[in-house]
VEXDREN-2710 file (C-alpha; in Angstrom, 1 decimal):
% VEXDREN-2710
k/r/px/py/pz
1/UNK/-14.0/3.8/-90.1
2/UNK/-16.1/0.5/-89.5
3/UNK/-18.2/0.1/-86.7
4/UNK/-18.8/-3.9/-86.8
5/UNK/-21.7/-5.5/-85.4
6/UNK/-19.7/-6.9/-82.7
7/UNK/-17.9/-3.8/-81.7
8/UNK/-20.9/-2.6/-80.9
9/UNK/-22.2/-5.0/-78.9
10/UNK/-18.8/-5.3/-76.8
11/UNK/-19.5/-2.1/-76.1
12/UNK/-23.1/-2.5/-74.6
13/UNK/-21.9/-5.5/-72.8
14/UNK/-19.0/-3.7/-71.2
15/UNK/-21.5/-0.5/-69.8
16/UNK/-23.9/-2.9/-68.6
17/UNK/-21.3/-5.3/-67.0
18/UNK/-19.9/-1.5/-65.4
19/UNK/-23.3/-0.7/-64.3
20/UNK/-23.8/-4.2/-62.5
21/UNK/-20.8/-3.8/-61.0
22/UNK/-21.4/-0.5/-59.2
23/UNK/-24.8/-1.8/-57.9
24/UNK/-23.6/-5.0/-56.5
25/UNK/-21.1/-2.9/-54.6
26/UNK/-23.7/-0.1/-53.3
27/UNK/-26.0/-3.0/-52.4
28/UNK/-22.9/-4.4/-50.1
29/UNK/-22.1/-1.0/-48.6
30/UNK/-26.5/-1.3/-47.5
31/UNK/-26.2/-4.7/-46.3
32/UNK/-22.8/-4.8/-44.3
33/UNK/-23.4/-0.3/-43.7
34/UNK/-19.6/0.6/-44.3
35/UNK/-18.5/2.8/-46.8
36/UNK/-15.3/0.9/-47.1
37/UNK/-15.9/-2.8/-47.4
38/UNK/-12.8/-4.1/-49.1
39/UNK/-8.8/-2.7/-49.1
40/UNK/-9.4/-2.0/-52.4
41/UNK/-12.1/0.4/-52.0
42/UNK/-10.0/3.1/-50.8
43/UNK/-6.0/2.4/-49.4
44/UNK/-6.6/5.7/-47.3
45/UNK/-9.1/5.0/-45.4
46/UNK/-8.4/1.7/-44.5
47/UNK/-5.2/2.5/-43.7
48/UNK/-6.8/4.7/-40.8
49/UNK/-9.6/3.1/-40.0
50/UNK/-6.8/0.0/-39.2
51/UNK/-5.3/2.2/-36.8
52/UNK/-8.5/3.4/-34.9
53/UNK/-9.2/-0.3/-35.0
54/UNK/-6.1/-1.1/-32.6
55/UNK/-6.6/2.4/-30.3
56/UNK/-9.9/1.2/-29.5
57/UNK/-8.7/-2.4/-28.7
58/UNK/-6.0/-0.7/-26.8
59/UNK/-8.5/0.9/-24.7
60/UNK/-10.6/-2.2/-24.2
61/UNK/-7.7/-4.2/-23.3
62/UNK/-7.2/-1.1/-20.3
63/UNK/-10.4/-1.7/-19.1
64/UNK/-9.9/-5.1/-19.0
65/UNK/-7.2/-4.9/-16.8
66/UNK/-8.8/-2.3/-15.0
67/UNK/-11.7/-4.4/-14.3
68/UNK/-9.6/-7.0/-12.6
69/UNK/-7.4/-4.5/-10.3
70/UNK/-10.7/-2.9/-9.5
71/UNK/-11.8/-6.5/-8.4
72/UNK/-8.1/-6.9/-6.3
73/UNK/-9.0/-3.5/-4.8
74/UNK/-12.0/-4.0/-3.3
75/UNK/-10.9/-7.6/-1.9
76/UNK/-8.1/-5.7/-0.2
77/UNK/-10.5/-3.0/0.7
78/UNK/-13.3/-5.9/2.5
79/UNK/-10.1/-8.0/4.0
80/UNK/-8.6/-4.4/5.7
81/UNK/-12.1/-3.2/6.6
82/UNK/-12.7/-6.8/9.0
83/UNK/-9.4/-6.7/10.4
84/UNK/-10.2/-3.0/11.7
85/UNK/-12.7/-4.1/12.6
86/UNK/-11.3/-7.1/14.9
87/UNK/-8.5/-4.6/16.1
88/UNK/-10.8/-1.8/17.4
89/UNK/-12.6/-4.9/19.7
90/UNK/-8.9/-5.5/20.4
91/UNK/-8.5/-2.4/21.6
92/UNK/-11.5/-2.7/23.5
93/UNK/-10.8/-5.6/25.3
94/UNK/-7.2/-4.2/26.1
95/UNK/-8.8/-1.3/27.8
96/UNK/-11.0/-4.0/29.6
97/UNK/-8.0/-5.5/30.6
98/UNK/-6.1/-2.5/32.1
99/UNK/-8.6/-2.2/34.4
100/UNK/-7.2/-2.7/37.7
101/UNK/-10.7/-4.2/39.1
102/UNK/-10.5/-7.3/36.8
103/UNK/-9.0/-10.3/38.7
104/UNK/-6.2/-13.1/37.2
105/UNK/-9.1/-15.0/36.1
106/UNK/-10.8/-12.2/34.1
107/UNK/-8.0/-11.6/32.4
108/UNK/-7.2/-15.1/31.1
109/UNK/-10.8/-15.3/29.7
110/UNK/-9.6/-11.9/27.9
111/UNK/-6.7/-13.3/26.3
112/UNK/-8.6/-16.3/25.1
113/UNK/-11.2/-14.0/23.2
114/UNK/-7.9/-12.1/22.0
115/UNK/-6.2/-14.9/20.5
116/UNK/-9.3/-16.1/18.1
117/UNK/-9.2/-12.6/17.0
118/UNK/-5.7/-12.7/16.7
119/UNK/-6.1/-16.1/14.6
120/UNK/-8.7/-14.3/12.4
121/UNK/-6.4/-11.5/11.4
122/UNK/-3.5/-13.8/10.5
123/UNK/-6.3/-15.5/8.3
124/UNK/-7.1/-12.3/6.8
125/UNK/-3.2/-11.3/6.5
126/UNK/-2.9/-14.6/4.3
127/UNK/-5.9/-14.0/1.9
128/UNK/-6.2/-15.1/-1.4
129/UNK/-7.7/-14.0/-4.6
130/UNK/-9.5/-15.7/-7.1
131/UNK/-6.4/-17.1/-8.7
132/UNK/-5.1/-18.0/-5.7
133/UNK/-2.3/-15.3/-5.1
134/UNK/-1.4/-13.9/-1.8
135/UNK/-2.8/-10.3/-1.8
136/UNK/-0.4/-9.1/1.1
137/UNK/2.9/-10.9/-0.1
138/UNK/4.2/-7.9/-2.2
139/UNK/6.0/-10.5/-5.4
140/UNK/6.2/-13.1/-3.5
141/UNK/2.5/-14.0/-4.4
142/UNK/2.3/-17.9/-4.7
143/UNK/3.7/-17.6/-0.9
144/UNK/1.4/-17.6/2.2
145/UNK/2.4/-14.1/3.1
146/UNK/3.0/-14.8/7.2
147/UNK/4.0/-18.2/8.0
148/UNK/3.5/-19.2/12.0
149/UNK/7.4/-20.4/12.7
150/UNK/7.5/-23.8/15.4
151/UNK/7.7/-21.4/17.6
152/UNK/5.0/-19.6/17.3
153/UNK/6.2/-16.6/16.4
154/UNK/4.7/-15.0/12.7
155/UNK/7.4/-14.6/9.9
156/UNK/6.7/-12.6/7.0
157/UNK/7.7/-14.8/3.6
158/UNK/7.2/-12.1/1.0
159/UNK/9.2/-8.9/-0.3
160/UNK/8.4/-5.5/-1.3
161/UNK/8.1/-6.0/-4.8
162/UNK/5.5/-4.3/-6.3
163/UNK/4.2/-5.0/-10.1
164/UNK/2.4/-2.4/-11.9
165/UNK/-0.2/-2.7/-14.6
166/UNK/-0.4/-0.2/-17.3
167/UNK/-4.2/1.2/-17.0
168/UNK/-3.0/4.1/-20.2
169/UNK/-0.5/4.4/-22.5
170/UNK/0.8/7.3/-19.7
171/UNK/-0.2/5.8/-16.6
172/UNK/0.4/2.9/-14.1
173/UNK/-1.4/1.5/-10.9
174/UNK/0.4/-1.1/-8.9
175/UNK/-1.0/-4.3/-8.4
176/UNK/0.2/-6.2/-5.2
177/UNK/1.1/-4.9/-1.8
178/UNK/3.5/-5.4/0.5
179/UNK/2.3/-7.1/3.9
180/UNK/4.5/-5.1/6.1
181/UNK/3.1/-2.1/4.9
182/UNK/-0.2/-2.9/5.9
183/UNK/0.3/-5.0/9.0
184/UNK/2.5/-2.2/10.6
185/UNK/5.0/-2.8/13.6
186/UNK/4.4/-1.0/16.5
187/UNK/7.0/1.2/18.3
188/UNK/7.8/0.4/22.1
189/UNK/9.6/2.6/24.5
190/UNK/12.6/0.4/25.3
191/UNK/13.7/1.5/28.9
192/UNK/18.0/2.3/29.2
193/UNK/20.0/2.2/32.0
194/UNK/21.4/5.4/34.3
195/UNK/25.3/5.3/34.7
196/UNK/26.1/4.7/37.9
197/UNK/29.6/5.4/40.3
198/UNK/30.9/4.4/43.4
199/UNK/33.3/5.3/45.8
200/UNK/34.6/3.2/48.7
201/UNK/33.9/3.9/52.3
202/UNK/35.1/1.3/54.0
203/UNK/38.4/3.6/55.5
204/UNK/36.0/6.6/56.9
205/UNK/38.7/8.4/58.0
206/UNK/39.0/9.6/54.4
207/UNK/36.2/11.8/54.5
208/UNK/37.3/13.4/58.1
209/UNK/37.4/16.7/56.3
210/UNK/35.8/19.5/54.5
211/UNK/34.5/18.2/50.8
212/UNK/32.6/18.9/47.9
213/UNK/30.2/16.8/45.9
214/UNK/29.4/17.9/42.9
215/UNK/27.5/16.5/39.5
216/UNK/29.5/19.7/37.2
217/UNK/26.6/22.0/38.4
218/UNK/25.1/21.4/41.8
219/UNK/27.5/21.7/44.5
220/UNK/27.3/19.6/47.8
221/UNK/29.5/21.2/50.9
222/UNK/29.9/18.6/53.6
223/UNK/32.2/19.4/56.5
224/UNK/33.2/16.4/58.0
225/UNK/36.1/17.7/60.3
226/UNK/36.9/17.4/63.8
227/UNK/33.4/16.5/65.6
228/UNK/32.0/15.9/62.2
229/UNK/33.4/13.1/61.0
230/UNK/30.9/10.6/60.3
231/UNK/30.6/7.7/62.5
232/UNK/29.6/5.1/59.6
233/UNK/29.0/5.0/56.1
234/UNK/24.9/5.2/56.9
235/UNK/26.3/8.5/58.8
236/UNK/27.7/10.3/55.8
237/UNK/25.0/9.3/53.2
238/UNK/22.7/11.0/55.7
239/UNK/24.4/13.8/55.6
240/UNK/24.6/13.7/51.5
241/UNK/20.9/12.7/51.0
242/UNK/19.8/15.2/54.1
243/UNK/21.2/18.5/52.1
244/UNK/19.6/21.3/50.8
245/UNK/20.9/21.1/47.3
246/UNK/20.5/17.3/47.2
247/UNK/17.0/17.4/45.5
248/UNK/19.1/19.5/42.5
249/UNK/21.7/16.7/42.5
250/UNK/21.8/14.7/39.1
251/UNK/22.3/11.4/41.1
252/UNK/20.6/9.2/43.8
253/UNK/23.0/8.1/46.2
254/UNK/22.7/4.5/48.1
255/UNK/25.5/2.1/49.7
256/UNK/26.3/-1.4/48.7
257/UNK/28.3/-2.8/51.4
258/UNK/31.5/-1.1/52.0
259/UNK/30.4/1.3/48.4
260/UNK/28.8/5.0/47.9
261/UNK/27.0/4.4/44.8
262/UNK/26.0/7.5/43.0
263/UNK/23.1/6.7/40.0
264/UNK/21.9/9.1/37.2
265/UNK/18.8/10.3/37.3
266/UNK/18.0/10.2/33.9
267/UNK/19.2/6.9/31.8
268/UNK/21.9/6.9/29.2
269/UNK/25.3/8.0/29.2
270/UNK/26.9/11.1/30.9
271/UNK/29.5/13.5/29.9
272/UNK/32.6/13.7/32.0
273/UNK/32.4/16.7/32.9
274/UNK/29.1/15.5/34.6
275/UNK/30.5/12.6/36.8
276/UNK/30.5/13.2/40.1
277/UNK/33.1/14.5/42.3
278/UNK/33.5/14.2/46.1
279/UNK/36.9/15.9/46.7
280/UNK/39.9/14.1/46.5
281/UNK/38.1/11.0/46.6
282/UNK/38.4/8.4/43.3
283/UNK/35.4/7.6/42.0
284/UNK/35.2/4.2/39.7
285/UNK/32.7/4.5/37.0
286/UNK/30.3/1.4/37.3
287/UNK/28.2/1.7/34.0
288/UNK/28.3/4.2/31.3
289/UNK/25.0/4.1/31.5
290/UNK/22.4/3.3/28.4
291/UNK/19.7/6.1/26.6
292/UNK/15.9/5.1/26.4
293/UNK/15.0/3.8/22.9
294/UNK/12.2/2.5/20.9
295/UNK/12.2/-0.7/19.2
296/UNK/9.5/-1.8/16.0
297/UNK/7.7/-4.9/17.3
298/UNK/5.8/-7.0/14.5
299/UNK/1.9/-6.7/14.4
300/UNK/1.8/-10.3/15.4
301/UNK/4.5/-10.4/18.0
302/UNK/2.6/-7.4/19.3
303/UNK/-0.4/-8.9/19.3
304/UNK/1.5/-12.1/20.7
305/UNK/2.9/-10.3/23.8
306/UNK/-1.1/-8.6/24.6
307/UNK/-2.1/-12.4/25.2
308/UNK/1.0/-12.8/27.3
309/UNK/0.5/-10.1/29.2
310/UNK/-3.2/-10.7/29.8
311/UNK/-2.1/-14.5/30.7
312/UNK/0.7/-13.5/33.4
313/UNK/-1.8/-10.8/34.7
314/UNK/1.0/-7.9/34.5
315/UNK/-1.2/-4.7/34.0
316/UNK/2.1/-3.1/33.2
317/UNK/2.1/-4.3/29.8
318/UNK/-1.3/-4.2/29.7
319/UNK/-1.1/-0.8/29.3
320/UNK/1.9/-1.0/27.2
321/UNK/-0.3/-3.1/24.5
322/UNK/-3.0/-0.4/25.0
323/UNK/-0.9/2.0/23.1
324/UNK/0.5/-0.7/20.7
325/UNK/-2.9/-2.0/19.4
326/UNK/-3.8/2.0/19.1
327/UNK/-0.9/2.0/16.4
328/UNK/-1.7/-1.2/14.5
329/UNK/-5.1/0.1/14.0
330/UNK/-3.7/3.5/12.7
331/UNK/-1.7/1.8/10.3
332/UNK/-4.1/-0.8/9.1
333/UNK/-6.3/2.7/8.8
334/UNK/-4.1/4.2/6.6
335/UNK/-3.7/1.3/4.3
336/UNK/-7.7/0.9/3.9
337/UNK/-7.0/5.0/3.0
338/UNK/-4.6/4.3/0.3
339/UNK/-6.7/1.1/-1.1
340/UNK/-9.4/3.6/-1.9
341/UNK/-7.7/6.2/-3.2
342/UNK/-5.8/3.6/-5.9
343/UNK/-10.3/2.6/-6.1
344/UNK/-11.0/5.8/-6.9
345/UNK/-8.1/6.7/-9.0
346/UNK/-9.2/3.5/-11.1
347/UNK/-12.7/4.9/-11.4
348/UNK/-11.3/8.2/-12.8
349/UNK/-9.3/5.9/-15.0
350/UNK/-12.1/4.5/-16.4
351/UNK/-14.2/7.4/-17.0
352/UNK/-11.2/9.2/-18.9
353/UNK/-10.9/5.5/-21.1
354/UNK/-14.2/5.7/-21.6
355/UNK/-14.6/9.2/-23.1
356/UNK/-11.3/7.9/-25.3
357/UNK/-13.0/5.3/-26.4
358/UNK/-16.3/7.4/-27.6
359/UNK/-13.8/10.0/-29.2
360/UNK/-12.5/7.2/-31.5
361/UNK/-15.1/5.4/-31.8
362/UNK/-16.9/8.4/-33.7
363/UNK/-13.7/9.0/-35.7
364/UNK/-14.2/5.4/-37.0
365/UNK/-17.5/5.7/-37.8
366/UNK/-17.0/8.9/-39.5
367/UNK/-14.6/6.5/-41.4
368/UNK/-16.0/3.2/-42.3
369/UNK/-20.0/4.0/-42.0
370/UNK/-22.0/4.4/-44.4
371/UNK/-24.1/7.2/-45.2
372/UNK/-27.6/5.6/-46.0
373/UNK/-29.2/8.5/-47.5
374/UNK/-26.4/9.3/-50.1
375/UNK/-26.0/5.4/-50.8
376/UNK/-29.6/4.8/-51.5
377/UNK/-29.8/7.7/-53.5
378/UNK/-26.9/6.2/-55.4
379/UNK/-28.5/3.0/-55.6
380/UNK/-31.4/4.2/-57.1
381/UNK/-29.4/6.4/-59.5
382/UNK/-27.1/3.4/-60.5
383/UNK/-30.4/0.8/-60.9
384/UNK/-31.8/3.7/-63.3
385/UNK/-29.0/3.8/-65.2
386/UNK/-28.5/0.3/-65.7
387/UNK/-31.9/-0.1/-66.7
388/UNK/-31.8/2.6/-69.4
389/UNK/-28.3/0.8/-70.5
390/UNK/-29.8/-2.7/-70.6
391/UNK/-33.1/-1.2/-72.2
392/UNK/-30.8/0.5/-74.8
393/UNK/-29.2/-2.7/-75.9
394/UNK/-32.4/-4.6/-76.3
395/UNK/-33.4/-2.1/-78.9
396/UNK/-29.7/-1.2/-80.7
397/UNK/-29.6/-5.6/-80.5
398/UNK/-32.8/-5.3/-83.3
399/UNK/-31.2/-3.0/-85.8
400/UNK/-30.2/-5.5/-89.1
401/UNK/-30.8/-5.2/-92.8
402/UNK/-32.9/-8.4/-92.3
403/UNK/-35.8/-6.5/-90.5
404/UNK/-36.3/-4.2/-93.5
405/UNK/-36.5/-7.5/-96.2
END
């Protein structure tokens, strides 16, 4: 077979154009330091190295969104530390004001004190964040959260939605809060009503004769025959009120006009078998009678009705407030305790996205980096070679007939 002139020199051409190639790309992989610098270098690799690419986004995306609920958390947290703050001097000046040495006066220039406080907590009720979004209006965010009605009275104006931001691909953390969680109501003892009975005296000669009154358990024995018939209706209820066993009686008795009127001693209703008796005599249920009962009073209507109080001088609710203020505080407490627990839950967040991010991170680079030593050594290697290939051809070039003529 014949080996032409120009077959051979393809040939050198083609190794030395091979040789230049692999250089140029081992001098890339030193200048831009990954191992994989184009798809085409190896489909495998990139394929993975793709997909740690979008993990560790992922992860930076978390911590971006971390970053800003951190930021909501600790407005939340400043804005719930002032306003305990303001309620514990409320609660000071309420114990101030319960004192029974303070005069009318005194206690108006208290409830003047107490409403620029309570001004400053419906300021801090209604904050906003940087974006300008009600923190304490649960969804209803572009809303001021408690709106002062003509009135005067505070109306809450968001919901209890709550939105939750994804901080893992496992794991949420909620991002607003509802107002009515944090500015608690406050539970007041609602006084009832005892049932009451009556039974008409205004024909004595009824009662002219031996009777019993009794609630269903204590038994009254008063023996109004012959001589003791009572001579008015202030007569008998003497004799009632006067007994032994009256102090065991379930019901106070009183007149009202030509009336016996027997009330419970406790409020609410009574069971029949409980109302009272006094022999043959019909007794007309008056009232059934209404229980105690406690009724939730809004922070700010609480609040509202302190000032009142203090205003009207009526220590009565003074002291009622007292008590009230003592469970605002507690609630705003507890929501200051939950704002830092979701803190600290993002800080443990953090920490676990960090080490995440570390863990792929190395897994990239174990990918895509390039190992300098191997790759110089390489270089080196592949420079040597297409020396000796370049060297080669400038002496194979020189072989013709014509050099030996």
């Amino acid at each position: 077979m014949k080996i032409s002139t120009t077959l051979s020199f393809q040939r050198s051409l083609n190794s030395m154009q091979e040789g230049q190639a692999e250089v140029a790309k081992t001098r890339e992989q030193l200048a831009t330091g990954k191992a994989v610098v184009r798809p085409s270098d190896d489909t495998m690799k990139v394929s993975s190295i793709d997909n740690l690419d979008r993990a560790i986004a992922k992860e930076d995306t978390y911590d971006m969104l971390m970053g800003q609920l951190k930021d909501r958390y600790q407005l939340e947290e400043a804005s719930l530390t002032n306003g305990s703050d303001i309620l514990i001097r409320i609660r000071e000046l309420a114990v101030q004001g319960a004192n029974a040495t303070l005069s009318a006066k005194d206690r108006e220039i208290i409830a003047v004190e107490v409403q620029g406080l309570r001004d400053e907590l419906l300021s801090i009720a209604n904050t906003r964040d940087e974006n300008g979004n009600s923190i304490f209006a649960g969804g209803n965010t572009e809303l001021t959260a408690f709106k002062t009605q003509t009135d005067g009275s505070v109306l809450y104006q968001g919901d209890a939605r709550q939105t939750y931001v994804n901080v893992s691909d496992e794991r949420q953390l909620g991002k607003n809060r509802n107002g009515l969680d944090v500015f608690t109501s406050a539970d007041r003892n609602v006084p009832g009503s005892p049932a009451s009975f009556t039974i008409s005296v205004a024909d004595l000669s009824k009662f002219n004769t031996a009777q019993t009154l009794s609630d269903g358990v204590t038994r009254i024995v008063l023996d109004h025959s012959g001589a003791n018939a009572p001579q008015d209706a202030q007569d008998l209820l003497t004799d009632i009120t006067g007994h032994a066993s009256y102090s065991s009686f379930a019901y106070t008795a009183t007149l009202s006009g030509n009336d016996l009127v027997f009330t419970a001693k406790t409020n609410g209703r009574v069971a029949t078998a409980a109302e009272p008796t006094l022999g043959t005599m019909t007794v007309n249920q008056g009232s059934a009678g209404v229980a105690d009962s406690v009724q939730g009073v809004s922070f700010f209507a609480s609040l509202d009705d302190f000032i009142s109080s203090l205003q009207q001088d009526n220590t009565a609710n003074i002291q009622r407030a007292l008590g009230e203020i003592t469970q605002l505080h507690d609630g705003l407490a507890l929501a200051i305790g939950k704002v830092g627990s979701e803190i600290q839950s993002v800080d443990t967040q953090m920490e676990i996205n960090t080490d995440t991010r570390l863990r792929l991170q190395s897994m990239l680079s174990s990918e895509e980096d390039l190992d300098y030593a191997e790759a110089i050594t390489r270089f080196n290697q592949e420079m040597t070679r297409l020396e000796a290939t370049q060297t080669s051809f400038a002496q194979v070039s020189r072989l013709s007939l014509f050099e030996y003529l």
